[in-house]
N, C-alpha and C positions, 0 to 999 in steps of 0.2 A: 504493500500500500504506500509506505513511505518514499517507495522507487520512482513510482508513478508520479506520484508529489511533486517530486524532486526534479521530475521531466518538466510538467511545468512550471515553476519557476528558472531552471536552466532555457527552458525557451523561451521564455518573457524577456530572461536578459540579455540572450543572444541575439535578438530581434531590434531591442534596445540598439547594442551593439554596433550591428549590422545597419542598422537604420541610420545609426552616428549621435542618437540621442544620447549615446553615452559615448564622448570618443576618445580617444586613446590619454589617457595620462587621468582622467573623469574617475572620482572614486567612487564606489559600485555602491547603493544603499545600506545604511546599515543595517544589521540582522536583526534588529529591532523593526527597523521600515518593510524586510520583506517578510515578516513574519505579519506584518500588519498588511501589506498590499497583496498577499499572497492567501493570505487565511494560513498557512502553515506553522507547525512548530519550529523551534528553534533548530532544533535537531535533524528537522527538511530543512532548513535556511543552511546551515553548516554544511551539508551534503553538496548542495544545489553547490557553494562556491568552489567547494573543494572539487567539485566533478568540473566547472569553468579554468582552475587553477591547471588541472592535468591537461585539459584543450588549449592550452595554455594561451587563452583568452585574457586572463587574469593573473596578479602577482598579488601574494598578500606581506605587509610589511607587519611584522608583530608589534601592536601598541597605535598602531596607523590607520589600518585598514585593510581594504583589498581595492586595487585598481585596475583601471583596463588596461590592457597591453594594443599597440597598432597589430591589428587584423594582417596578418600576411597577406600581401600582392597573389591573385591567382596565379600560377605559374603553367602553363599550355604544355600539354602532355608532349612528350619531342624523344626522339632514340636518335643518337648520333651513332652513325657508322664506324667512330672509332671504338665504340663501346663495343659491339658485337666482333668482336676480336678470334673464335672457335668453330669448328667445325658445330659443336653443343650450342653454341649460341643461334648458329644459324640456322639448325631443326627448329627449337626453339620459338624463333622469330614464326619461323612456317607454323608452328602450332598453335599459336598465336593468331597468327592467320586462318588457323582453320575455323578456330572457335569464333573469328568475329565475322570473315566474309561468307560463311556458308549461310550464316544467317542475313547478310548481306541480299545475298543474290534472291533470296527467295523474298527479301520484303521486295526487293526490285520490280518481283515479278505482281506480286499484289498488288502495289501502289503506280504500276507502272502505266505513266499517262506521252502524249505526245512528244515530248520534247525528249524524257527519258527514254524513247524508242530512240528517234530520230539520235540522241548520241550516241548510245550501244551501235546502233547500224553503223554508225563512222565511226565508233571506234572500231568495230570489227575488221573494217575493211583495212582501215589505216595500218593495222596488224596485218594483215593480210597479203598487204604490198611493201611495208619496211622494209628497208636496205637493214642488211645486219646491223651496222653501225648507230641505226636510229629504233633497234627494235624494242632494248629495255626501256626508252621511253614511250615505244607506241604501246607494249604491254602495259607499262604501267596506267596510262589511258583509258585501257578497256578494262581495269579495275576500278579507277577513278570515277567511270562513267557507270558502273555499276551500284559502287557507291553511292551517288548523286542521284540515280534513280529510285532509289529509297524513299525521297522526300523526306530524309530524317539530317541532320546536319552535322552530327555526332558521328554517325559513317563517316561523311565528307572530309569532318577537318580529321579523324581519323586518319584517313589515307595519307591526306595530307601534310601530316606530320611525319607518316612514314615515308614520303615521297619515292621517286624512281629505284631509292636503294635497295627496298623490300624484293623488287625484284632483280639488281643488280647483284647482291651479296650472293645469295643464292647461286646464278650462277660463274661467280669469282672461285665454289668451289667443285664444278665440276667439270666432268674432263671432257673433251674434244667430242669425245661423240654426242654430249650434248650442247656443243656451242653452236650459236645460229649459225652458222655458216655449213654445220649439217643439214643436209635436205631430210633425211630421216625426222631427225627431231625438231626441224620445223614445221614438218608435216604434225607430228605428236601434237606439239605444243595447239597449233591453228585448231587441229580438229576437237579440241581442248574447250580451248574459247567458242569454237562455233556451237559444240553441245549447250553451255554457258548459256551464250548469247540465245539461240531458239527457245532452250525453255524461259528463259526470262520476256519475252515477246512473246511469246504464247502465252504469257500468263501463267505458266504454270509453275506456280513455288515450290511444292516437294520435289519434281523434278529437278529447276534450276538448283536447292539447296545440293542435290545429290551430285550434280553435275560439278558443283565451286569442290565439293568434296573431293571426286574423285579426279579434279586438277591438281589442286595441293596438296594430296594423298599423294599421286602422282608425284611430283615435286621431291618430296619427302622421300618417296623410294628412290629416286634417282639420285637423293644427296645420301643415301644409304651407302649405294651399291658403286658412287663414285672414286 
């Protein structure tokens, strides 16, 4: 019961907070004030700061108080390429990948309206036609555009923080028989995206999710057996 309590007063003040009605250096009411604006006991007012202290929203000085601390700046989810330094890192990344674009493809294919056709179709083709040299970016394209088809914007800047690397690291580590400039395995790759791309233009989710699958399953084995 007292947990509960203690939620709301932690989110009255967080709100506070956040709002700036209390802002950084502002000392926090006294546990006499949130015991009165809160209806709670002391013992939920003591809780509530102490649980603000460890979010470390809050500093308490003994004999002082307790005060705000400045709200940390958001900071934009971002993976730099020098980080992913292992062969481990880069399955990894791909698993990573699996658990977000599979589910990816298949909102694509639900929410998929005009404009999310019309870039999957160019992004396909653009794949399609790339010079080796220009292909991890047009790959990464018809990921992007999968993305963006979603209508969700958290895909989007996703991607976009992984930029062109998600698919360049990958393949930095495998060998010759899968670099573009194999006709084999650009044939692989293409007919890849082209399952991709039809179920998501069709409409059909479960199938595109199965299809994102067994690309980057795909992927995964070939960074196995490299």
């Amino acid at each position: 019961m007292s947990a509960g309590l203690a939620d709301r007063v932690v989110s009255g003040i967080k709100d506070q907070i956040l709002s700036g009605d209390l802002a950084p250096g502002a000392k926090l009411p006294s546990e006499s004030d949130l015991v009165a604006t809160y209806g709670v006991s002391r013992t939920v007012a003591r809780e509530a700061v102490t649980r603000l202290r460890a979010e470390g929203l809050v500093e308490t000085f003994q004999g002082r108080g307790s005060f705000v601390l400045t709200v940390p700046a958001p900071s934009p989810f971002a993976l730099e390429s020098s980080a992913i330094r292992t062969q481990h890192d880069v399955l990894d990344m791909v698993d990573f990948r699996l658990g977000v674009e599979c589910e990816a493809a298949a909102l694509a294919a639900a929410h998929l309206d005009e404009e999310g056709s019309r870039t999957i179709e160019e992004a396909l083709a653009a794949l399609a036609t790339a010079h080796p040299d220009g292909a991890v970016e047009a790959d990464f394209a018809f990921h992007r555009a999968v993305a963006a088809a979603t209508g969700n914007r958290f895909y989007l800047d996703l991607m976009d923080s992984l930029g062109p690397m998600m698919i360049m690291l990958p393949r930095t580590r495998l060998g010759d028989a899968y670099s573009p400039s194999d006709a084999l395995h650009v044939e692989r790759v293409q007919r890849e995206h082209d399952n991709i791309a039809a179920a998501i233009l069709a409409g059909d989710a479960d199938t595109a999710r199965a299809a994102m699958r067994v690309h980057l399953g795909s992927t995964r084995r070939r960074l196995l057996s490299s």
